[in-house]
N, CA and C atoms as a LAMMPS dump frame, in Angstrom:
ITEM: TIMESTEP
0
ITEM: NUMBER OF ATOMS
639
ITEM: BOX BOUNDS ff ff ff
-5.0000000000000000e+02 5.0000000000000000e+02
-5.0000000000000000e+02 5.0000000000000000e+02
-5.0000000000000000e+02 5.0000000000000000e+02
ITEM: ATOMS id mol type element x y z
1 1 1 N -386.818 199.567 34.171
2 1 2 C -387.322 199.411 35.531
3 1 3 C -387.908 198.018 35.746
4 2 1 N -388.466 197.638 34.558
5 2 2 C -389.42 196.55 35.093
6 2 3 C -388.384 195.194 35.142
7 3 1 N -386.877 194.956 34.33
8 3 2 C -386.516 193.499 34.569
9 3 3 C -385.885 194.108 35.818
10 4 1 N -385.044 195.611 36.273
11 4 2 C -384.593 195.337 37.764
12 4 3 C -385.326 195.239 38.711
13 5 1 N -386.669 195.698 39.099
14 5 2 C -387.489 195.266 39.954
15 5 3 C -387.958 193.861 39.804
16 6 1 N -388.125 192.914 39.138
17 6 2 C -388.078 191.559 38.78
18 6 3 C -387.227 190.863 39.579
19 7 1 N -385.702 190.974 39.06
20 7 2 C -384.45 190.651 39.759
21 7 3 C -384.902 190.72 41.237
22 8 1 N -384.653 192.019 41.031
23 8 2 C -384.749 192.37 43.016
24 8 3 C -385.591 191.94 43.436
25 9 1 N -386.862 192.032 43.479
26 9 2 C -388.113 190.918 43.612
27 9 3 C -388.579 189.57 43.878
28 10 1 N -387.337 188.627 43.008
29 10 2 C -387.003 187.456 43.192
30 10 3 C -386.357 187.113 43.855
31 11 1 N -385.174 188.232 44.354
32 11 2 C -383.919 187.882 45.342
33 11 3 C -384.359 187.972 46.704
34 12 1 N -385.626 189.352 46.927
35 12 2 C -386.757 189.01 47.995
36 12 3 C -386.906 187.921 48.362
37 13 1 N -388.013 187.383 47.286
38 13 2 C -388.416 186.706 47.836
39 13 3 C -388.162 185.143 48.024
40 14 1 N -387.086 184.674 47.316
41 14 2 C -386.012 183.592 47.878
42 14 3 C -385 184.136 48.844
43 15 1 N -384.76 185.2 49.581
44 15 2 C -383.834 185.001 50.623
45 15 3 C -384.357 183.813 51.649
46 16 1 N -382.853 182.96 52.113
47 16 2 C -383.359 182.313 52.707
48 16 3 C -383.623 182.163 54.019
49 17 1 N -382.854 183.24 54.723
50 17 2 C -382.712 183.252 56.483
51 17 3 C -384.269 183.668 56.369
52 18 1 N -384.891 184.684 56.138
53 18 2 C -386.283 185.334 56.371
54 18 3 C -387.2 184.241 55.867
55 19 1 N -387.053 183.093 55.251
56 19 2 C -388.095 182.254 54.357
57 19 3 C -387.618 181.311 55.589
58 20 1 N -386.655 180.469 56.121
59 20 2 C -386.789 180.145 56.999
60 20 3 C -387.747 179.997 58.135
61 21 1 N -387.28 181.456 58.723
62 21 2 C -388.273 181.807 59.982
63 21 3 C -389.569 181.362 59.331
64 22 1 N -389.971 182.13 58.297
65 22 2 C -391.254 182.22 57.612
66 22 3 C -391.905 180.593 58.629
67 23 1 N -391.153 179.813 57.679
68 23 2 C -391.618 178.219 57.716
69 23 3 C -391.709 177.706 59.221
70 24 1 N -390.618 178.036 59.762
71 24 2 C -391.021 177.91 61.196
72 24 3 C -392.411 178.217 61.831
73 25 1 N -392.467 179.509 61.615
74 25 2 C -393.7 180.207 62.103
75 25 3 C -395.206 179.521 61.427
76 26 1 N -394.832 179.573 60.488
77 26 2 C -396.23 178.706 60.11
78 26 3 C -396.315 176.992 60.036
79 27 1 N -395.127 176.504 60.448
80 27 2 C -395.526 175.37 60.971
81 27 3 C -395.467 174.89 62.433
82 28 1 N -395.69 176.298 63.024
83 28 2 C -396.479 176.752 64.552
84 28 3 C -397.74 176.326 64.89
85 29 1 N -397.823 176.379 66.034
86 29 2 C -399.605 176.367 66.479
87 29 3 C -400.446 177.418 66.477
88 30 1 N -401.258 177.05 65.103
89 30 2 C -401.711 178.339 64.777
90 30 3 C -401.211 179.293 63.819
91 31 1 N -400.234 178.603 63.277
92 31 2 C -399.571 179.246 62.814
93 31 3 C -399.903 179.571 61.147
94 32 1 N -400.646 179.65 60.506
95 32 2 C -401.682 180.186 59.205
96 32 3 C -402.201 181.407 59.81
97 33 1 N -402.693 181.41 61.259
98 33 2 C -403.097 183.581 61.45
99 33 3 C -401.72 183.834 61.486
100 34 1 N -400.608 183.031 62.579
101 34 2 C -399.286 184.398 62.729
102 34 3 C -398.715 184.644 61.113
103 35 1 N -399.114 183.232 60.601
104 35 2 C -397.778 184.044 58.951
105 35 3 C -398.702 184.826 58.16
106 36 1 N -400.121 184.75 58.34
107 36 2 C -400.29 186.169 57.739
108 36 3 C -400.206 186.979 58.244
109 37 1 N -400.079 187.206 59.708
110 37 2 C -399.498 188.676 60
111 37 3 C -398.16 188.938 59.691
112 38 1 N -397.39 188.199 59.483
113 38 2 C -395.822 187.846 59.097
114 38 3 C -395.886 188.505 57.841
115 39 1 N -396.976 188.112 56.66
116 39 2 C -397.161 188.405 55.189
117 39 3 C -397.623 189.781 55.452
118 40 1 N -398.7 190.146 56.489
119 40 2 C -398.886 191.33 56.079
120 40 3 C -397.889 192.281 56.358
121 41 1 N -397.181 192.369 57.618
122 41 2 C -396.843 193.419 57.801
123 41 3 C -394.934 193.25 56.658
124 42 1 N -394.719 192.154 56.484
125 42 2 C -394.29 191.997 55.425
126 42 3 C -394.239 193.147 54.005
127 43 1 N -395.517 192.742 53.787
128 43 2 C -396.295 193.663 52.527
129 43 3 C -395.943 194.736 52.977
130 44 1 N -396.388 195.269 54.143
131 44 2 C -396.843 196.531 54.212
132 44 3 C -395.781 197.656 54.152
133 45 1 N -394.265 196.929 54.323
134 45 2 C -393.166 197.78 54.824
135 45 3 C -392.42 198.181 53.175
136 46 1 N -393.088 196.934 52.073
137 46 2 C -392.36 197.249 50.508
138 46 3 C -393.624 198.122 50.133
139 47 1 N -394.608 198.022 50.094
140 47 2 C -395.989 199.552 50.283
141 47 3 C -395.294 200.409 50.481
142 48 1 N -394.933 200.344 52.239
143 48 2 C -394.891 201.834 52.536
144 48 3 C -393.588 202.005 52.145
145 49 1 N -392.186 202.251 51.439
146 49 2 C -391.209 202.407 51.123
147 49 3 C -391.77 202.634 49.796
148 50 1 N -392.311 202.305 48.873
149 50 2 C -392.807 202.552 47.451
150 50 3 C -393.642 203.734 47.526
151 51 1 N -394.688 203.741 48.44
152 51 2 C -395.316 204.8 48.464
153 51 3 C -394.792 206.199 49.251
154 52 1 N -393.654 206.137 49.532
155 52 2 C -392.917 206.973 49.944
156 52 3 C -392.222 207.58 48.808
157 53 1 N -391.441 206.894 48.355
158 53 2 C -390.938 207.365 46.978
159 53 3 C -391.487 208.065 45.866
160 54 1 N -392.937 207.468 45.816
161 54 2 C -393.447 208.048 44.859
162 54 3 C -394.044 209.577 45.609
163 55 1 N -394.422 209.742 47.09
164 55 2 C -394.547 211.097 47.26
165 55 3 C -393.498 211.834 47.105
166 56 1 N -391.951 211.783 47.219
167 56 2 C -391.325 212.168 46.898
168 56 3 C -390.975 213.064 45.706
169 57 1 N -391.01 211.772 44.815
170 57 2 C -390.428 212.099 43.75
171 57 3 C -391.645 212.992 42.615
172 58 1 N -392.942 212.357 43.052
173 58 2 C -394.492 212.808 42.152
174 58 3 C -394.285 211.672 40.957
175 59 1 N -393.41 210.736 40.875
176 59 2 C -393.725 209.929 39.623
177 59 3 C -392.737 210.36 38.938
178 60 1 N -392.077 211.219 38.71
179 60 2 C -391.312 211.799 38.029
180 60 3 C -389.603 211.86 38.032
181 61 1 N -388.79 210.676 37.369
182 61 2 C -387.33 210.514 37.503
183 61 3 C -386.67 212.105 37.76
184 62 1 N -385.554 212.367 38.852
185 62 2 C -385.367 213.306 38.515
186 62 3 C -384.37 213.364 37.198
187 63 1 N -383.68 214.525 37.17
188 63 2 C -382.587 215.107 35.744
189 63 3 C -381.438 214.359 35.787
190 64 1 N -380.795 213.523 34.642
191 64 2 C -379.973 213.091 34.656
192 64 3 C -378.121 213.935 35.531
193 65 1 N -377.7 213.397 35.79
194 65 2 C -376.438 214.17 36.543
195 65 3 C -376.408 215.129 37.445
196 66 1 N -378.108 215.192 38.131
197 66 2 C -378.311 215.93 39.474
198 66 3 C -378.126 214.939 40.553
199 67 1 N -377.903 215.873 41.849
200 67 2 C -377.638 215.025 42.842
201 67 3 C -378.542 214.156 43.377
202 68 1 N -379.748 214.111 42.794
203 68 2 C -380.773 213.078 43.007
204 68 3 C -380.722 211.969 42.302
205 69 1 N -380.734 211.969 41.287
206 69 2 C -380.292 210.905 39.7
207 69 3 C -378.691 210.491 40.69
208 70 1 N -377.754 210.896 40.92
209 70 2 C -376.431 210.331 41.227
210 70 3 C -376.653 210.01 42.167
211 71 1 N -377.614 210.204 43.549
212 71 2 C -377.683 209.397 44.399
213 71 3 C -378.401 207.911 44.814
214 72 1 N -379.768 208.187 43.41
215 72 2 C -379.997 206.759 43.443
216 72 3 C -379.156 205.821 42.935
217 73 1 N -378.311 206.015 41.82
218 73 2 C -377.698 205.005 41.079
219 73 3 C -376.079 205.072 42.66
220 74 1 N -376.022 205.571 43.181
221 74 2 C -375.016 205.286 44.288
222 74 3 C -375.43 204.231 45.346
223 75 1 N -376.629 204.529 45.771
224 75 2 C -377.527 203.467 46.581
225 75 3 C -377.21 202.2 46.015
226 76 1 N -377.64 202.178 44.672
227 76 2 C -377.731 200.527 43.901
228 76 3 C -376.299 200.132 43.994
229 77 1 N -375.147 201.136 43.519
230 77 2 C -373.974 200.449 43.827
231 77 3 C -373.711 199.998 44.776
232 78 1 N -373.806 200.631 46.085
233 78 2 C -373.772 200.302 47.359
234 78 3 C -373.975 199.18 47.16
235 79 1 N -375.416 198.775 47.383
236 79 2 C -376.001 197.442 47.4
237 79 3 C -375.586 196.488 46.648
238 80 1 N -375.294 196.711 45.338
239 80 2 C -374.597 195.632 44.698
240 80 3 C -373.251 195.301 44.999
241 81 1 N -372.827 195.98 45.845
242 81 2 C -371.123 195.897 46.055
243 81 3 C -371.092 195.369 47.325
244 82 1 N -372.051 195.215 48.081
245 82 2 C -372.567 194.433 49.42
246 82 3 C -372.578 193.445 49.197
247 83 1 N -373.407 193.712 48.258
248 83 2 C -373.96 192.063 48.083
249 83 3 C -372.952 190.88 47.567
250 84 1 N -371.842 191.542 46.721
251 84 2 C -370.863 190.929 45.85
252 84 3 C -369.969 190.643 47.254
253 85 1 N -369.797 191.598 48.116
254 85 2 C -368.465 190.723 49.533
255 85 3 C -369.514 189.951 50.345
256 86 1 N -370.808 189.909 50.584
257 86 2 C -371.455 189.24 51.262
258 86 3 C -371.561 187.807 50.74
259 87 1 N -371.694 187.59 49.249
260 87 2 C -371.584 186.165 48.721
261 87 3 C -370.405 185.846 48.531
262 88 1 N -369.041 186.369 48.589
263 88 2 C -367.912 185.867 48.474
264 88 3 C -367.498 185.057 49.707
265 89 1 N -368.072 186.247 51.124
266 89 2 C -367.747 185.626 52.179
267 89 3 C -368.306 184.207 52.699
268 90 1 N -369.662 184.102 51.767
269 90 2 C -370.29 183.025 52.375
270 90 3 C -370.199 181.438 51.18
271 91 1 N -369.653 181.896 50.114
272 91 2 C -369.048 181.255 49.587
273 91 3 C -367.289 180.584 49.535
274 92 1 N -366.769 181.469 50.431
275 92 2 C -365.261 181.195 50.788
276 92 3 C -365.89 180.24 52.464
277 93 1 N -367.153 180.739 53.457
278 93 2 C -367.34 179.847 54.319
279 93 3 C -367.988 178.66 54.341
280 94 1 N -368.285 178.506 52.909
281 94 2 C -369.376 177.11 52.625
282 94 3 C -369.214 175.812 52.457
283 95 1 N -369.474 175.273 53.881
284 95 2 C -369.119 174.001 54.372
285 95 3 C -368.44 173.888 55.228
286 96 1 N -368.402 175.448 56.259
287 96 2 C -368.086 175.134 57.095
288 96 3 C -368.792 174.837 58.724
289 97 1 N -368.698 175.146 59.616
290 97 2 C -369.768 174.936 60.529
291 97 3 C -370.706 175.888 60.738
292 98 1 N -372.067 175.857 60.828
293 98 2 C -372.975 177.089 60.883
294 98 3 C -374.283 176.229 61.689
295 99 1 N -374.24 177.322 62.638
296 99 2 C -375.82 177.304 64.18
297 99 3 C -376.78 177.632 63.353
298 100 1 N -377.689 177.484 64.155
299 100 2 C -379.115 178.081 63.882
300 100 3 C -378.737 179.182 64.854
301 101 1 N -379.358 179.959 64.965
302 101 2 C -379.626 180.793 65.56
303 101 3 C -380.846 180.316 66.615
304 102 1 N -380.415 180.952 68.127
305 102 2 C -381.255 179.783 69.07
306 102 3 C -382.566 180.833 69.253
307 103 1 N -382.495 182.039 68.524
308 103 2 C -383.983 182.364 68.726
309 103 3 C -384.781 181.703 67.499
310 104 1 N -384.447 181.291 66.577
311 104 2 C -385.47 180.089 65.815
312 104 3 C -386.134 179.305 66.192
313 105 1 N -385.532 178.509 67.617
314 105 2 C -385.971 177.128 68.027
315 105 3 C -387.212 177.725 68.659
316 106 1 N -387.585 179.101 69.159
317 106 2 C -388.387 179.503 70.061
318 106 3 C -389.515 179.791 68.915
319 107 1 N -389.437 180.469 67.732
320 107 2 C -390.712 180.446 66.613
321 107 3 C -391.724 179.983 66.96
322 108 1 N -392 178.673 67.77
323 108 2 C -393.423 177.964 67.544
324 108 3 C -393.954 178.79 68.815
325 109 1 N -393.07 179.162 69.181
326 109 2 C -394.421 180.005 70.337
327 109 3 C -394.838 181.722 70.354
328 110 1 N -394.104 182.052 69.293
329 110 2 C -394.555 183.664 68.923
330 110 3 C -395.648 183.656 68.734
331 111 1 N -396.256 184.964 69.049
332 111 2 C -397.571 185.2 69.034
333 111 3 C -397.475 186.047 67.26
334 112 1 N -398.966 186.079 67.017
335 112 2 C -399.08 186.921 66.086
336 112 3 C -398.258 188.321 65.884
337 113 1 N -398.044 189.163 66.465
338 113 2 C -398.106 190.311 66.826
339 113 3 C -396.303 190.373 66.736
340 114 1 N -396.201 189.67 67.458
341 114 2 C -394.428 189.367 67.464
342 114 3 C -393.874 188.664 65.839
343 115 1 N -394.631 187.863 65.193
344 115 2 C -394.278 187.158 64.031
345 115 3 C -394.499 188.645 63.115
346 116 1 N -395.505 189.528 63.272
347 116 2 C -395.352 190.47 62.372
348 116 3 C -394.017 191.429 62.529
349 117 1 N -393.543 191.835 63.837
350 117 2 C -392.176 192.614 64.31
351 117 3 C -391.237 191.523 63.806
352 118 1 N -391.025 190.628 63.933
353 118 2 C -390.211 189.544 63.098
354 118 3 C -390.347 190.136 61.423
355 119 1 N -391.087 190.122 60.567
356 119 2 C -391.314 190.032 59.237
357 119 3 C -390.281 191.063 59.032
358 120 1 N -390.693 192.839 59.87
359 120 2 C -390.285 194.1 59.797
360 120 3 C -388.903 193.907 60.001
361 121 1 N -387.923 193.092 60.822
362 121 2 C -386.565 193.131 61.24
363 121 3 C -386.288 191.944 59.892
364 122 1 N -386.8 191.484 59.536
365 122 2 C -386.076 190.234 58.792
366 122 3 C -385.943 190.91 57.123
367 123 1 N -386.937 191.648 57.184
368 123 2 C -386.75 192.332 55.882
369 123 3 C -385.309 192.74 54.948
370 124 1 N -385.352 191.961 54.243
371 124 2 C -383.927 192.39 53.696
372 124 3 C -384.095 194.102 52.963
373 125 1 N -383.785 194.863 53.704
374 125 2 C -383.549 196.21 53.502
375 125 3 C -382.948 196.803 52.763
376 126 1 N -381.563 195.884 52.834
377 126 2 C -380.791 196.554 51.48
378 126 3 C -381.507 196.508 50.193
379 127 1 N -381.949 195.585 49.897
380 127 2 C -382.471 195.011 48.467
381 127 3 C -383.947 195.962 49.017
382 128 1 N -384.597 196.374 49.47
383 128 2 C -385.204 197.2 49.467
384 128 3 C -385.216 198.528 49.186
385 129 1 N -384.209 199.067 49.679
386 129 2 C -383.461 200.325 49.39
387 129 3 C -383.326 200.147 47.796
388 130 1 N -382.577 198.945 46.866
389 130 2 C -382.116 198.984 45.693
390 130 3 C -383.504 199.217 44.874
391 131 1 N -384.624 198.617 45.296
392 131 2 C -385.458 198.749 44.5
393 131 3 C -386.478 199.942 44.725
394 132 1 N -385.889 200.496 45.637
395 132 2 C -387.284 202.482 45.654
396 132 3 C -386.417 203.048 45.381
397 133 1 N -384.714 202.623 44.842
398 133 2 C -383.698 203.988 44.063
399 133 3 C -383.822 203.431 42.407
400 134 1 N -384.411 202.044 42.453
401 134 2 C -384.887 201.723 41.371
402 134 3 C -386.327 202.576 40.828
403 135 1 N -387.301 202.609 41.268
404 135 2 C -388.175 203.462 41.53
405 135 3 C -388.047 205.156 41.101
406 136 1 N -387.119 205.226 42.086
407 136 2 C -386.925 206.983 41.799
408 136 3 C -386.339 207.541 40.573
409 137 1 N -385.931 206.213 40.003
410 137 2 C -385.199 206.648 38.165
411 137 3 C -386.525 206.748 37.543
412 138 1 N -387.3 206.318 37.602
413 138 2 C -388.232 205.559 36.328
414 138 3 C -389.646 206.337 36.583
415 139 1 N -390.125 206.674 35.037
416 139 2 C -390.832 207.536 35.031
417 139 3 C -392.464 207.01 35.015
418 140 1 N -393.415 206.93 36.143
419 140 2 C -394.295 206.46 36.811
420 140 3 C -395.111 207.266 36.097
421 141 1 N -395.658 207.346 34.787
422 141 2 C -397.079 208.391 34.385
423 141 3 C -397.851 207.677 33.828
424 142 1 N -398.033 206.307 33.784
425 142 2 C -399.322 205.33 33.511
426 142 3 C -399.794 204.513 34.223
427 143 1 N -400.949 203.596 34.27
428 143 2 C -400.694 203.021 34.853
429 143 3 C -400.46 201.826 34.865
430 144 1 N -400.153 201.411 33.693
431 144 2 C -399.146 199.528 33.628
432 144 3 C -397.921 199.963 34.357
433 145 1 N -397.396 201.252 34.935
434 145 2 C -396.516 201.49 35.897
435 145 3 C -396.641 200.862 37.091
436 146 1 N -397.662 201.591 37.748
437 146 2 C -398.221 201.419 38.737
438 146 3 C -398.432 199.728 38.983
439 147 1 N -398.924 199.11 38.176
440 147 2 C -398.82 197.979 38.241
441 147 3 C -397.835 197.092 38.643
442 148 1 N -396.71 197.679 37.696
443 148 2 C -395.626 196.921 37.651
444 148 3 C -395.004 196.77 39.022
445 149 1 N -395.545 197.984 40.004
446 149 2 C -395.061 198.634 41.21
447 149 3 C -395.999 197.372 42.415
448 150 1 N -397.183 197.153 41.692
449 150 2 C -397.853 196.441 42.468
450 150 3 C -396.673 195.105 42.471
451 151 1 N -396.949 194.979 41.202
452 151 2 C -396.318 193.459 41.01
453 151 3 C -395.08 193.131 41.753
454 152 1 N -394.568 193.798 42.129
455 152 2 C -392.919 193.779 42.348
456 152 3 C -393.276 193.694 44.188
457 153 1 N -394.082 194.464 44.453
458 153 2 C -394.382 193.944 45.769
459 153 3 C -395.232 192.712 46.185
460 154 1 N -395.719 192.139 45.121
461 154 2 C -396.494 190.906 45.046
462 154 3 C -395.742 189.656 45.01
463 155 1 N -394.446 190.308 44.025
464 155 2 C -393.379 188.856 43.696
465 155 3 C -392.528 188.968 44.852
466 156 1 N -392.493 190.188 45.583
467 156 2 C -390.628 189.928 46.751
468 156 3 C -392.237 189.38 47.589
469 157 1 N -393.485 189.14 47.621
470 157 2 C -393.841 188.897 48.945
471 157 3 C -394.55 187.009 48.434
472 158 1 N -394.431 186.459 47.175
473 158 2 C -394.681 185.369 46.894
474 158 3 C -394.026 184.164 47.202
475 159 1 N -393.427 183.672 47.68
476 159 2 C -392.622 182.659 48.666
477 159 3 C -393.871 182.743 49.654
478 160 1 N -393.676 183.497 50.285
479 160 2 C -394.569 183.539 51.637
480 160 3 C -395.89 183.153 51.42
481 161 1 N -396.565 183.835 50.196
482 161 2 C -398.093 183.918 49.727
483 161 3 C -398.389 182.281 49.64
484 162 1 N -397.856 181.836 48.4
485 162 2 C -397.852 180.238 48.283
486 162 3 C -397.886 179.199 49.118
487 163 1 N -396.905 179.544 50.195
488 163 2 C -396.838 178.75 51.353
489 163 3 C -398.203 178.68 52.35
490 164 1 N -398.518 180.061 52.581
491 164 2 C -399.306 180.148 53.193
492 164 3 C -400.656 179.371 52.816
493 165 1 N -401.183 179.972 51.823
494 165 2 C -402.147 179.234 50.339
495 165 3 C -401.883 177.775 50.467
496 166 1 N -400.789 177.191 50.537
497 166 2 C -400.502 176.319 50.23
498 166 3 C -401.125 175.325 52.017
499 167 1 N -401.151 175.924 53.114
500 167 2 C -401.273 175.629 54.54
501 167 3 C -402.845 175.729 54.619
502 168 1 N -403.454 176.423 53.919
503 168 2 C -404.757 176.686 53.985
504 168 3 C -405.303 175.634 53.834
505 169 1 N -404.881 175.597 52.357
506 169 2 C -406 174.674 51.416
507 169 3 C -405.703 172.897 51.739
508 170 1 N -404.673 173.018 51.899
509 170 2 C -404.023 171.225 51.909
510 170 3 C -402.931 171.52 53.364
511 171 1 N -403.869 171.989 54.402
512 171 2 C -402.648 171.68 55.808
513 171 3 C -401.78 170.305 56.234
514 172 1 N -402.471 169.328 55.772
515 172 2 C -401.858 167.491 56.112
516 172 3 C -400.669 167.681 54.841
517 173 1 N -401.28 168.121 53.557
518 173 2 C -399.878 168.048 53.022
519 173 3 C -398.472 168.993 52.713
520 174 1 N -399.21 169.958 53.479
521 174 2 C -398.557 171.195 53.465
522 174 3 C -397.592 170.988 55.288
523 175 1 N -398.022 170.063 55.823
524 175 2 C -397.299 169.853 56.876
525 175 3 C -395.734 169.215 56.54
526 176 1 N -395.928 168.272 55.993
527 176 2 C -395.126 167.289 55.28
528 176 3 C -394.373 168.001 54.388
529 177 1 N -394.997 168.686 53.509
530 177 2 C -393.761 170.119 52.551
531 177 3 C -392.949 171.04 53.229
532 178 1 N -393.787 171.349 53.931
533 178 2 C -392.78 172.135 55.25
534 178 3 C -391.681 171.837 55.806
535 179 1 N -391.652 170.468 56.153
536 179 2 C -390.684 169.888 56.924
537 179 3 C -389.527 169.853 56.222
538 180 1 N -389.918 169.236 54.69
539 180 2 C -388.755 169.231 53.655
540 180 3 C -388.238 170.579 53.039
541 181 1 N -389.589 171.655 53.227
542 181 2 C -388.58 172.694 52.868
543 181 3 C -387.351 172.926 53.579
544 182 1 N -387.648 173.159 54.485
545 182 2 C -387.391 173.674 56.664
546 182 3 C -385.756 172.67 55.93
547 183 1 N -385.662 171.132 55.754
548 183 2 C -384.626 170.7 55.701
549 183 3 C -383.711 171.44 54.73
550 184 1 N -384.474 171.287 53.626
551 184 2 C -383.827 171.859 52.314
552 184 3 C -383.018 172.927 52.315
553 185 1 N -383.718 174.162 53.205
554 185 2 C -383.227 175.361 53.249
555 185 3 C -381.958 175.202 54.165
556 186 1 N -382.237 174.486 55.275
557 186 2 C -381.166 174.321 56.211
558 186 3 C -379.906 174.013 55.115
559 187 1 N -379.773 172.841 54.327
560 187 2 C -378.758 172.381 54.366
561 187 3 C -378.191 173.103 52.466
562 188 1 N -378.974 173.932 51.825
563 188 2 C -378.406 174.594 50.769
564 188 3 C -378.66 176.118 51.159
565 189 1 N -378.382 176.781 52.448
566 189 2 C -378.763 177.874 52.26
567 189 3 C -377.542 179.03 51.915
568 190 1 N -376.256 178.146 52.759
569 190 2 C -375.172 179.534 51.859
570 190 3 C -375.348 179.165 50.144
571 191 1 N -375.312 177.955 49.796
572 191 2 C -374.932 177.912 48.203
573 191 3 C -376.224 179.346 47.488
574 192 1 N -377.537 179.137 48.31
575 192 2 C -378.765 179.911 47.555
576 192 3 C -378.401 180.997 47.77
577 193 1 N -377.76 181.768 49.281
578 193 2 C -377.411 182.927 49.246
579 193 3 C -376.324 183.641 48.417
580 194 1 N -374.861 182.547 47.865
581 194 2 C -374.067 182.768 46.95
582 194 3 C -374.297 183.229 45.791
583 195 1 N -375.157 182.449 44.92
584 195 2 C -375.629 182.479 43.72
585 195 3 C -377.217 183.758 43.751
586 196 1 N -377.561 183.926 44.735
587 196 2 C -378.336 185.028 44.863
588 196 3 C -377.68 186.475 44.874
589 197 1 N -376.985 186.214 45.907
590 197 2 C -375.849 187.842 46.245
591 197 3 C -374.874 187.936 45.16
592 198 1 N -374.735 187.017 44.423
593 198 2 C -373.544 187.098 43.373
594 198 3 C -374.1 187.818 41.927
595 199 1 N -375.496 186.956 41.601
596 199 2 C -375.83 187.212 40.145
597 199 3 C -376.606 189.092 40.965
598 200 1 N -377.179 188.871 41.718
599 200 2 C -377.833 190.779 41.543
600 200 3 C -377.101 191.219 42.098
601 201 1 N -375.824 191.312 42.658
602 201 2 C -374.778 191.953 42.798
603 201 3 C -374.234 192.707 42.165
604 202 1 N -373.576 191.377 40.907
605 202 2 C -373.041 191.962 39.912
606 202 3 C -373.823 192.44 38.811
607 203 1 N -374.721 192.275 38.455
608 203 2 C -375.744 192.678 38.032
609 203 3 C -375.895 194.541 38.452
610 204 1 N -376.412 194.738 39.617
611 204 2 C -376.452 196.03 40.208
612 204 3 C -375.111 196.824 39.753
613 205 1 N -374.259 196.531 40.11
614 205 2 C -372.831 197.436 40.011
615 205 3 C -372.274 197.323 38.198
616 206 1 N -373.471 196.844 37.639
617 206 2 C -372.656 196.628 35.939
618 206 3 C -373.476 197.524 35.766
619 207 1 N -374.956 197.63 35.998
620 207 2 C -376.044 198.576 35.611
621 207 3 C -375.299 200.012 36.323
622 208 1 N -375.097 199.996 37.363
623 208 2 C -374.847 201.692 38.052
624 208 3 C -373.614 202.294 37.731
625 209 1 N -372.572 201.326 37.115
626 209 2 C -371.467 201.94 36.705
627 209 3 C -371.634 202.599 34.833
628 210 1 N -372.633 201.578 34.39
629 210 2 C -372.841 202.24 33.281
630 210 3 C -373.534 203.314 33.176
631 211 1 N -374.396 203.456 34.256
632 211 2 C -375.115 204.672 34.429
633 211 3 C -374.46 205.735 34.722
634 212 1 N -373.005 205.996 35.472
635 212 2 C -372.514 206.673 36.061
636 212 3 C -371.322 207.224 34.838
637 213 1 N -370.949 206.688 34.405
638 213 2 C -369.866 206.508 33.061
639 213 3 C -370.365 207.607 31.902
């Protein structure tokens, strides 16, 4: 449980369309309250999906080759088999012409409240889903579990945390980092999404087929 929630965790929290916005928004006016509402309600949606699971399930994986056990490891395939045509496609389109999307340009004027409904839609879901069917295998009866559960919502939400931290403490130079992220991301973001959707892709569908086998 603990290196696939890692994986998935990391692929969180480097996606780059949602880290994008992120940067936009907090290099808004005002924009250190909207991205923590961005972070929180962020947080709050890999919480409440974890803590769902675990009422579910009580902590407890179900039985190997029941329809519960075969439906989480189906979920992960799913997702990994998404993820594997989603980086092919954007690796067969890379370098070719790509917009912003013209509700970006509008970011600097969201209010708090709206930057948090932003966080909730931007959420990469699938990879959410992979990691509470990750969850529902693994047997939760200590608590360096629990932890690990923390952690995993700490790491898909660390991109954001840093940045933010990072706007607090040093805003003059955290203005100036911004800008270069904001570029950076623009101009490597299919290659990051390739090599993201590719390695936990295949990754996911090597793990769920062996599970299934």
């Amino acid at each position: 449980m603990v290196l696939e929630l890692l994986l998935i965790g990391l692929v969180i929290t480097l996606e780059p369309f949602p880290l994008i916005a992120f940067v936009l928004v907090l290099s808004s006016d005002r924009g250190v309250r909207k991205a923590l509402a961005f972070i929180l309600a962020w947080l709050a949606c890999l919480v409440a999906v974890i803590a769902a699971v675990l009422s579910l399930t009580g902590g407890q994986p179900p039985a190997p080759r029941t329809a519960s056990s075969t439906a989480a490891v189906a979920v992960k395939l799913a997702v990994g088999v998404g993820l594997i045509v989603y980086g092919e496609r954007k690796r067969r389109a890379a370098g070719g012409p790509r917009k912003t999307p013209a509700w970006m340009a509008r970011l600097h004027d969201v209010s708090s409240w709206t930057a948090a409904g932003l966080a909730i839609l931007l959420q990469p879901w699938g990879l959410v889903a992979a990691g509470a069917a990750t969850v529902v295998e693994a047997e939760l009866d200590s608590v360096a579990a629990y932890f690990v559960l923390l952690g995993f919502c700490l790491l898909a939400t660390a991109s954001q945390l840093t940045l933010e931290l990072h706007a607090v403490f040093a805003p003059t130079a955290a203005g100036e980092r911004l800008q270069r992220l904001r570029h950076w991301l623009d101009d490597n973001q299919d290659r990051t999404i390739v090599v993201l959707s590719l390695s936990l892709g295949f990754w996911l569908v090597g793990k769920s087929i062996s599970q299934l086998v």
